[in-house]
The first five atom37 places (N, CA, C, CB, O) and aatype in JSON, in Angstrom:
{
  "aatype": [20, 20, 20, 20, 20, 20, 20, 20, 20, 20, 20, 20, 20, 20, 20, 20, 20, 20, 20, 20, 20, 20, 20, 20, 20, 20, 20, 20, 20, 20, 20, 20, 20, 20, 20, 20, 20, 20, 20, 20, 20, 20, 20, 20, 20, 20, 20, 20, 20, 20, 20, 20, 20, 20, 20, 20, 20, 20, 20, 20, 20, 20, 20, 20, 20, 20, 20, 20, 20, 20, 20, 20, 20, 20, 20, 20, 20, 20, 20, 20, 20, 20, 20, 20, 20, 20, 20, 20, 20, 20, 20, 20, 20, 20, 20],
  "atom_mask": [
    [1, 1, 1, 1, 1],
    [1, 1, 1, 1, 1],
    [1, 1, 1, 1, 1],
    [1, 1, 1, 1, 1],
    [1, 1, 1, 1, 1],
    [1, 1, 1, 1, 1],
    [1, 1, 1, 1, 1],
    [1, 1, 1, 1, 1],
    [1, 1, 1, 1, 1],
    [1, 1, 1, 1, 1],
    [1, 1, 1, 1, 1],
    [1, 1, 1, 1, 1],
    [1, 1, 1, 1, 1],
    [1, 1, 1, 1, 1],
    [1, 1, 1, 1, 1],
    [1, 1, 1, 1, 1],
    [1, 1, 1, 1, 1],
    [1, 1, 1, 1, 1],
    [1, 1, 1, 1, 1],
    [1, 1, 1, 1, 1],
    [1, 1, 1, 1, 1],
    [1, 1, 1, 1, 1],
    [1, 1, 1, 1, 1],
    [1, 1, 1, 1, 1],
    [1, 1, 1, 1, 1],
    [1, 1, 1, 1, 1],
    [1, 1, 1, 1, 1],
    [1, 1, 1, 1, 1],
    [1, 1, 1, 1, 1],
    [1, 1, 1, 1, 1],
    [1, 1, 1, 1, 1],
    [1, 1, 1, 1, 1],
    [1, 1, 1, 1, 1],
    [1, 1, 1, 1, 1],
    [1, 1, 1, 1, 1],
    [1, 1, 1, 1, 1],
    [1, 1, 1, 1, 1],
    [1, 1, 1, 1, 1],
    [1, 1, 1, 1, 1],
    [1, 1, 1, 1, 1],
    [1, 1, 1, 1, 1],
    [1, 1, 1, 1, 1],
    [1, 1, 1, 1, 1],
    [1, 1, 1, 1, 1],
    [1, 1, 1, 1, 1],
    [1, 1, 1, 1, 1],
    [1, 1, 1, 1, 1],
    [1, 1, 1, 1, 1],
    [1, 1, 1, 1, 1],
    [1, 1, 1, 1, 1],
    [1, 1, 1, 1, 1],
    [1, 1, 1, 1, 1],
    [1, 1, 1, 1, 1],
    [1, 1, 1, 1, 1],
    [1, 1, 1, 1, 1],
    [1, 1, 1, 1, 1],
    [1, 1, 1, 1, 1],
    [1, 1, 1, 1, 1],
    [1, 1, 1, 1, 1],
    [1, 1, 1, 1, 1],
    [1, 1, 1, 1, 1],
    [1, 1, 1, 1, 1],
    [1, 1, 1, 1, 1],
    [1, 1, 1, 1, 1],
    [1, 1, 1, 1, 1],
    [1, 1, 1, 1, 1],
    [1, 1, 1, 1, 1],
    [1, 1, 1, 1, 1],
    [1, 1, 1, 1, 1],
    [1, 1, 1, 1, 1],
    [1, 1, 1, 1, 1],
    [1, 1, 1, 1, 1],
    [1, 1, 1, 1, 1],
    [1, 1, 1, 1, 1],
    [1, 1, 1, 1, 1],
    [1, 1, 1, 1, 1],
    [1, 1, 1, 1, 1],
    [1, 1, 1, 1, 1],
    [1, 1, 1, 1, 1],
    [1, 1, 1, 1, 1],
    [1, 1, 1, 1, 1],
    [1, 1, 1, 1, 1],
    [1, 1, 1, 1, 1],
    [1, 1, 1, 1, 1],
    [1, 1, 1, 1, 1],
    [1, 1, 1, 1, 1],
    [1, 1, 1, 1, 1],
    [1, 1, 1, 1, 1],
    [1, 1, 1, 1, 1],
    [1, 1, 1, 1, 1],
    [1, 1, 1, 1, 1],
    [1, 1, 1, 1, 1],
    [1, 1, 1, 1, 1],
    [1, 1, 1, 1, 1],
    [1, 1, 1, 1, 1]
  ],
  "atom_positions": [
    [[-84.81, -31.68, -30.0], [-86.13, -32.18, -29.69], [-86.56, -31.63, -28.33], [-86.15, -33.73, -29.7], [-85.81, -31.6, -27.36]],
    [[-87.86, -31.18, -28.34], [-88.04, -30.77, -27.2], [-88.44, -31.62, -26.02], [-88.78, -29.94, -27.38], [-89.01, -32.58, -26.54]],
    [[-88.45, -31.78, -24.87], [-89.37, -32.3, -23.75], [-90.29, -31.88, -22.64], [-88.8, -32.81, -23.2], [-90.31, -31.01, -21.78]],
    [[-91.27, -33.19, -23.16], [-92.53, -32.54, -22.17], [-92.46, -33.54, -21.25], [-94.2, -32.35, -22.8], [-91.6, -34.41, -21.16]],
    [[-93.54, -33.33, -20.47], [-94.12, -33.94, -19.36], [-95.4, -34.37, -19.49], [-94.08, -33.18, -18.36], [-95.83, -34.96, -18.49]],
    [[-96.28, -34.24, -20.56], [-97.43, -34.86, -20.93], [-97.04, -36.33, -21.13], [-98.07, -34.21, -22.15], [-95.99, -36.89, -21.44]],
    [[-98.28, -36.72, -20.83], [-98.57, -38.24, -20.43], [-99.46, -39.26, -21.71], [-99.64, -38.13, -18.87], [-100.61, -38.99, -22.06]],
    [[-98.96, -39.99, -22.07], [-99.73, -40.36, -22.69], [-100.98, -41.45, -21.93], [-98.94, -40.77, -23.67], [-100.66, -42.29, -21.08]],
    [[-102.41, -41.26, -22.39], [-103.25, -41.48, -21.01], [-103.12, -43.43, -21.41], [-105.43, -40.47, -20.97], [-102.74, -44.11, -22.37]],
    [[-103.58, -43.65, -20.3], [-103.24, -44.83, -19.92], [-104.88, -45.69, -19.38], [-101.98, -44.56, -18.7], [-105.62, -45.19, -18.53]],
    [[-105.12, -46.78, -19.96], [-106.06, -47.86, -19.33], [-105.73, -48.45, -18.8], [-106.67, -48.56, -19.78], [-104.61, -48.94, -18.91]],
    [[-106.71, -48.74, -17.8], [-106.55, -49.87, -16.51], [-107.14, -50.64, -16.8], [-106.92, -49.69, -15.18], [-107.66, -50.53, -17.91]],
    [[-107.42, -51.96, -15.96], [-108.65, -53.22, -16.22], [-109.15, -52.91, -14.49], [-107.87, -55.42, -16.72], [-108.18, -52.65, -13.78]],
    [[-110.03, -52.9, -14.02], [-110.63, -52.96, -12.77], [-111.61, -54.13, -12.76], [-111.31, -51.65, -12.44], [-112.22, -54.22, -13.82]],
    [[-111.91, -55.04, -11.85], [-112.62, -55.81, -11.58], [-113.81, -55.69, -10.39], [-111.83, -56.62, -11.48], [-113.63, -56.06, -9.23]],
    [[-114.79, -55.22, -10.8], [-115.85, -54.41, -9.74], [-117.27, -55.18, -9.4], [-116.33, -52.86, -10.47], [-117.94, -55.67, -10.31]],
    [[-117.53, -55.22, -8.44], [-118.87, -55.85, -8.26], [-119.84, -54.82, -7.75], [-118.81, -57.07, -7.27], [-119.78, -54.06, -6.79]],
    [[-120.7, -55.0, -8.62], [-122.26, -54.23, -8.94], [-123.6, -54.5, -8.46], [-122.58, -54.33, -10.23], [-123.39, -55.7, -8.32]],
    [[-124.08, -54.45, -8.31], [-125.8, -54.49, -8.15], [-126.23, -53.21, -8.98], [-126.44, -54.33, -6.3], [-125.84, -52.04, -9.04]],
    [[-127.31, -54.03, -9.67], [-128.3, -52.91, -10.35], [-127.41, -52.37, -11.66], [-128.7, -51.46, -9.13], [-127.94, -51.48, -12.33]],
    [[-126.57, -52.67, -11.91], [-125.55, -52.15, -13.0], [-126.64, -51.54, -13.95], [-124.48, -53.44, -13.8], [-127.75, -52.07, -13.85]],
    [[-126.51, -50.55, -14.82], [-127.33, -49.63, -16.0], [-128.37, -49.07, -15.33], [-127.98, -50.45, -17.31], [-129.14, -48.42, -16.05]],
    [[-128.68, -49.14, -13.99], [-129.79, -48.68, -13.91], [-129.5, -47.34, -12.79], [-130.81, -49.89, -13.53], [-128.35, -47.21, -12.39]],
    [[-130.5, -46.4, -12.32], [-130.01, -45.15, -11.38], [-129.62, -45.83, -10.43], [-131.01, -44.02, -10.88], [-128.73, -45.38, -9.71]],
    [[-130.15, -47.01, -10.19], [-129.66, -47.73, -8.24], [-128.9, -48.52, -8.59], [-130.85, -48.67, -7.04], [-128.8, -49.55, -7.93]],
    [[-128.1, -48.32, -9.75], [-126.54, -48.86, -9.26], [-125.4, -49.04, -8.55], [-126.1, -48.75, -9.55], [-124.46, -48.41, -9.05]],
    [[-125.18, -49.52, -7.8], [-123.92, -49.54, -6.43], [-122.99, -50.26, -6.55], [-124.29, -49.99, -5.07], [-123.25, -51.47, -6.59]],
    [[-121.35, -49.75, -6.69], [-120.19, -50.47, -6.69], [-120.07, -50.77, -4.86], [-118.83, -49.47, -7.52], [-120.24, -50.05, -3.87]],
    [[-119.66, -52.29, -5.08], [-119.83, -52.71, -3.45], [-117.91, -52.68, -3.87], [-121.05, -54.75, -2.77], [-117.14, -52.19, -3.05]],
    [[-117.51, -53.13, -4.9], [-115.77, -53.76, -4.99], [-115.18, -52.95, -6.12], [-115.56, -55.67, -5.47], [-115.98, -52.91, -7.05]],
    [[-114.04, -52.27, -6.38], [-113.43, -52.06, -7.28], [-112.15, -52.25, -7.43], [-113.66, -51.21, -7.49], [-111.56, -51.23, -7.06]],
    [[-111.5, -52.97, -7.75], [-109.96, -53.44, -7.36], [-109.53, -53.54, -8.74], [-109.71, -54.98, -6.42], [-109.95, -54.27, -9.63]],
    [[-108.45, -52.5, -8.76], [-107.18, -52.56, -10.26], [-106.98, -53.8, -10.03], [-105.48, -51.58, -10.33], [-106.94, -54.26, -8.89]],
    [[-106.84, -54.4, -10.96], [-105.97, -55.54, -11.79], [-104.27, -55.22, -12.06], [-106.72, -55.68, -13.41], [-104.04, -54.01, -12.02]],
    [[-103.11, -56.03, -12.3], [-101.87, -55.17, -12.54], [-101.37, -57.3, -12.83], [-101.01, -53.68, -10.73], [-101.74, -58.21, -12.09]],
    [[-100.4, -57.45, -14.22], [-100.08, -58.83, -13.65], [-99.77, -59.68, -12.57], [-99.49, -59.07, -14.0], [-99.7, -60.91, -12.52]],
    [[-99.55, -58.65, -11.55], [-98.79, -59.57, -10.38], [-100.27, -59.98, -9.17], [-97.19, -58.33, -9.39], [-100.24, -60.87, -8.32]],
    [[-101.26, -59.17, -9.42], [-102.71, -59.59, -8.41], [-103.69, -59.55, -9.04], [-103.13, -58.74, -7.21], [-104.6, -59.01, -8.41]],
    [[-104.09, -60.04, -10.57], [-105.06, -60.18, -10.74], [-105.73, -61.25, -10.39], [-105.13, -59.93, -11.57], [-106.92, -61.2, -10.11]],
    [[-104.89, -62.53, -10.37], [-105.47, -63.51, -9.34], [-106.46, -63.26, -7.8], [-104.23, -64.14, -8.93], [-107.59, -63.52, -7.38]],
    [[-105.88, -62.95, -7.6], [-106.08, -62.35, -5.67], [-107.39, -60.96, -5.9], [-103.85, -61.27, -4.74], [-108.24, -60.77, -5.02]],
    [[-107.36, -60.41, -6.72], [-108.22, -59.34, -7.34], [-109.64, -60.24, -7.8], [-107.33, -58.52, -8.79], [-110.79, -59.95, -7.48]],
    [[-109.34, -61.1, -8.4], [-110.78, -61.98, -8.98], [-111.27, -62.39, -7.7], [-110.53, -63.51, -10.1], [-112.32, -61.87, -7.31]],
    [[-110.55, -63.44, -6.78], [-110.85, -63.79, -5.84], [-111.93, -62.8, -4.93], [-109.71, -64.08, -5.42], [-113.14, -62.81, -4.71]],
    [[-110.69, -61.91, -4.51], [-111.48, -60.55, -3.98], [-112.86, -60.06, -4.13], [-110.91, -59.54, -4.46], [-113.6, -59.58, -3.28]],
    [[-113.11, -60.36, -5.78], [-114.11, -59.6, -6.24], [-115.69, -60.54, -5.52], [-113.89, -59.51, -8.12], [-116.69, -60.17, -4.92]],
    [[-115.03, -62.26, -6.16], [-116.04, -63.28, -6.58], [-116.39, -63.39, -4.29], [-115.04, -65.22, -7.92], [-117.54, -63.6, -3.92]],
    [[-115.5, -63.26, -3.44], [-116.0, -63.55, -2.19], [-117.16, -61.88, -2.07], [-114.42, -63.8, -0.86], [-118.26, -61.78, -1.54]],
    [[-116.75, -61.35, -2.43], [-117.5, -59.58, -2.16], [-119.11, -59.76, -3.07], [-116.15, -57.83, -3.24], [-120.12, -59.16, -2.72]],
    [[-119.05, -60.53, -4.05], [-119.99, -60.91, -4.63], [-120.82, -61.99, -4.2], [-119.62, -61.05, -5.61], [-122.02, -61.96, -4.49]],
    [[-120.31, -63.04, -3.49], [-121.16, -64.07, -2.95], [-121.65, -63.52, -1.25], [-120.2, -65.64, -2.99], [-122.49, -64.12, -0.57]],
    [[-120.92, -62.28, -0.83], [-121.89, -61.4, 0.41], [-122.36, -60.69, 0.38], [-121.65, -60.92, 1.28], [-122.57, -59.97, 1.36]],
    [[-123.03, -60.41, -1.36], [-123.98, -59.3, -1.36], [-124.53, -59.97, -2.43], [-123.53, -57.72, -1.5], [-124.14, -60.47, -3.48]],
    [[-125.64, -59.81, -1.76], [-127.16, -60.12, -2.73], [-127.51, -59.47, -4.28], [-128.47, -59.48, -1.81], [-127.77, -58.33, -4.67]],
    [[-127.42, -60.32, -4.72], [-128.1, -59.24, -6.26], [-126.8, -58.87, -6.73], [-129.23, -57.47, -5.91], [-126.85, -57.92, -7.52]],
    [[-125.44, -59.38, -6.47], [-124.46, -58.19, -6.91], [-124.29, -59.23, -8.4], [-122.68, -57.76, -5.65], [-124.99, -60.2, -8.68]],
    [[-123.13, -58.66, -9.17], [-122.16, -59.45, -9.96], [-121.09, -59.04, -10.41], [-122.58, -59.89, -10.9], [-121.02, -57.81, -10.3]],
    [[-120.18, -59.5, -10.88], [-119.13, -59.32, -11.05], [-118.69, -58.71, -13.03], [-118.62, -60.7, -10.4], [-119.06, -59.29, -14.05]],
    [[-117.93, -57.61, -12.94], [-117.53, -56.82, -14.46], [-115.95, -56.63, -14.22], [-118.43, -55.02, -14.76], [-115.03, -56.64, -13.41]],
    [[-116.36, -56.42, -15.65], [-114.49, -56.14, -15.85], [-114.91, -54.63, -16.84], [-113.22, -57.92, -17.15], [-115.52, -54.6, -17.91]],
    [[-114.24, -53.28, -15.94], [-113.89, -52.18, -16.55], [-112.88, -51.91, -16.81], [-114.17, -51.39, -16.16], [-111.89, -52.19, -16.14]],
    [[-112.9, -51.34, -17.8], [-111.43, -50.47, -18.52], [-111.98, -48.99, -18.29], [-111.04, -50.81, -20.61], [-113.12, -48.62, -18.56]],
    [[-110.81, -48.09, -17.65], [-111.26, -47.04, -17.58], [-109.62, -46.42, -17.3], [-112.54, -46.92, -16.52], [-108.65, -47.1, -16.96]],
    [[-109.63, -44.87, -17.56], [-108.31, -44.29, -17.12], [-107.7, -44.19, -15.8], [-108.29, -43.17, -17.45], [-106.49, -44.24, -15.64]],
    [[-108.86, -44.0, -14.5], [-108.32, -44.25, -13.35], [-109.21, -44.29, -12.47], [-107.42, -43.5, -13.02], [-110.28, -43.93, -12.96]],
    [[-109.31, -44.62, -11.13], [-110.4, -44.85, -10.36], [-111.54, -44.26, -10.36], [-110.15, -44.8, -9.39], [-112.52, -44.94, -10.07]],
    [[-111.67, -43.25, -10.6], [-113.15, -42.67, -10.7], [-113.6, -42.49, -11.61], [-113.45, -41.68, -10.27], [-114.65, -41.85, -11.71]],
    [[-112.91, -43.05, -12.68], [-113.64, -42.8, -14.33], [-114.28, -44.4, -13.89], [-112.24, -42.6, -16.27], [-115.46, -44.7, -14.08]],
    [[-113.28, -45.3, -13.3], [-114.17, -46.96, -13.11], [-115.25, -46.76, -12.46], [-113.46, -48.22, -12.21], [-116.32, -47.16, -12.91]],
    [[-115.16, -46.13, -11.33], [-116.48, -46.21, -10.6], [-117.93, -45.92, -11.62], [-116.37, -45.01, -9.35], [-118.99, -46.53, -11.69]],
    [[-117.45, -44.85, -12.27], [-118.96, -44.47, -13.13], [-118.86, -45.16, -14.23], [-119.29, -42.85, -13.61], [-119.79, -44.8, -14.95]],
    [[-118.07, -46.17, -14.9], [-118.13, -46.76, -15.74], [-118.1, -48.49, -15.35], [-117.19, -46.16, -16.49], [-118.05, -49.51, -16.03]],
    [[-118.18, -48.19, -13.85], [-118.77, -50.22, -13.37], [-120.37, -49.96, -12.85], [-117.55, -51.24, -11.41], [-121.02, -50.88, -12.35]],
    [[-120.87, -48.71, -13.01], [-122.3, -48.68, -12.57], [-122.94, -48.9, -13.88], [-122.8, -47.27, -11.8], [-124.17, -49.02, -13.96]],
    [[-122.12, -48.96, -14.97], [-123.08, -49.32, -16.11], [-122.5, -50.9, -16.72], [-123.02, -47.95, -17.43], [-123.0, -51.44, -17.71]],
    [[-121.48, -51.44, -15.98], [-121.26, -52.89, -15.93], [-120.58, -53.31, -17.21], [-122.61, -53.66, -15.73], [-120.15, -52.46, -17.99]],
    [[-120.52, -54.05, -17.34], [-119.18, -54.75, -18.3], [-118.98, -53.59, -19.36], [-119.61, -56.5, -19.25], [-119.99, -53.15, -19.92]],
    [[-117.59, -53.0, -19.71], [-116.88, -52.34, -20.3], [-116.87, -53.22, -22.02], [-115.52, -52.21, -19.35], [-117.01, -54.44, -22.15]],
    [[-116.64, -52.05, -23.4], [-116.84, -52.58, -24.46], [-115.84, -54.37, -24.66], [-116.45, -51.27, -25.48], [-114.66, -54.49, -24.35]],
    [[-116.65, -55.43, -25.17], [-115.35, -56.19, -25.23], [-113.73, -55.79, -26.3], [-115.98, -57.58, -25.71], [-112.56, -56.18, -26.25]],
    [[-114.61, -54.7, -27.33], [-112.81, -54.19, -27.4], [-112.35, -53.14, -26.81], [-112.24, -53.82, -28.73], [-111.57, -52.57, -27.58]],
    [[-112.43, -52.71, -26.03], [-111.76, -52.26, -24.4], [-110.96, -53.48, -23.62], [-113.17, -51.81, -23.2], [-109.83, -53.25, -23.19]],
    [[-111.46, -54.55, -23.5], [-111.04, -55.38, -22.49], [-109.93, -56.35, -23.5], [-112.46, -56.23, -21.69], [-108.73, -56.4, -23.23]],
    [[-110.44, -56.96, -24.47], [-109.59, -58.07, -25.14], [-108.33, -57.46, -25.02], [-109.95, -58.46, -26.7], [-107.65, -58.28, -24.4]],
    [[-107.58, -56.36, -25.3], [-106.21, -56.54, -25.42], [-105.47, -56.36, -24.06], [-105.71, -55.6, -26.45], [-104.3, -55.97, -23.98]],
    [[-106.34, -56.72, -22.89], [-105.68, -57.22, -21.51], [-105.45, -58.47, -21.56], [-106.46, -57.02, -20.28], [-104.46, -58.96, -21.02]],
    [[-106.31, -59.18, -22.2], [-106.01, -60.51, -22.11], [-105.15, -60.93, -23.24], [-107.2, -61.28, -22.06], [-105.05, -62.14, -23.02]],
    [[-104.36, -60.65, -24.45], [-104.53, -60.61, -25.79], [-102.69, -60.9, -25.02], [-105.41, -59.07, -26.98], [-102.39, -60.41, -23.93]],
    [[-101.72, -61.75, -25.82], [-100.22, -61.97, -25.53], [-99.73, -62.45, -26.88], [-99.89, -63.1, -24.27], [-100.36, -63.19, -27.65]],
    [[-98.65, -61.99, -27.05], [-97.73, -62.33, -28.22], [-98.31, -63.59, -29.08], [-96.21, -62.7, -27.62], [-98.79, -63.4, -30.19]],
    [[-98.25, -64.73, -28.56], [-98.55, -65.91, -28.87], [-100.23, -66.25, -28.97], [-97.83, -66.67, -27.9], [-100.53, -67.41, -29.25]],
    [[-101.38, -65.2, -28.74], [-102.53, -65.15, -29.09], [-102.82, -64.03, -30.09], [-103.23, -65.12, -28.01], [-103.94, -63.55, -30.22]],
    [[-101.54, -63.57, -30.94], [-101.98, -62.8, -31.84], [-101.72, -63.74, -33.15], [-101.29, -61.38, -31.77], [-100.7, -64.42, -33.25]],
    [[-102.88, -63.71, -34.26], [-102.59, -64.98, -35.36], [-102.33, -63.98, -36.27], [-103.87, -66.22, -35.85], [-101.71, -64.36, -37.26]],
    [[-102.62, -62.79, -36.22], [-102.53, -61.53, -37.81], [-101.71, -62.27, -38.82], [-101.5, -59.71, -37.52], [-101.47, -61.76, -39.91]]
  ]
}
């Protein structure tokens, strides 16, 4: 068998706060990966960065890595099946 070094690509969850989301004057003020051990501290993060800027709000992107989030939190919340299987655990699958 041979071996490579290709990667199989990988999603993140980012939690970003926006103003203007979909529109040209969209501005990421927050973008902070998520990972189990700080997504707590990451929400937090987001929701204080959001209550000191006017007009902002708060999304959850899925994207491959930081700069695919950035241009994909200026258009604001990511598909919900993108996101559900971050939240989705053994014991919330009924199949």
């Amino acid at each position: 068998m041979a071996v490579t070094l290709d990667k199989t690509p990988q999603l993140h969850l980012f939690i970003a706060v926006v103003t203007d989301a979909g529109t040209d004057r969209a501005a990421v003020h927050h973008l902070g990966l998520t990972d189990a051990f700080a997504y707590d501290d990451q929400v937090n993060r987001a929701w204080d960065v959001k209550h000191a800027v006017p007009g902002s709000a708060v999304h959850l992107v899925v994207a491959k890595d930081r700069s695919a989030g950035f241009r994909e939190a200026r258009n604001g919340d990511s598909a919900d099946a993108l996101i559900n299987p971050f939240f989705m655990t053994d014991s919330a699958v009924t199949a």
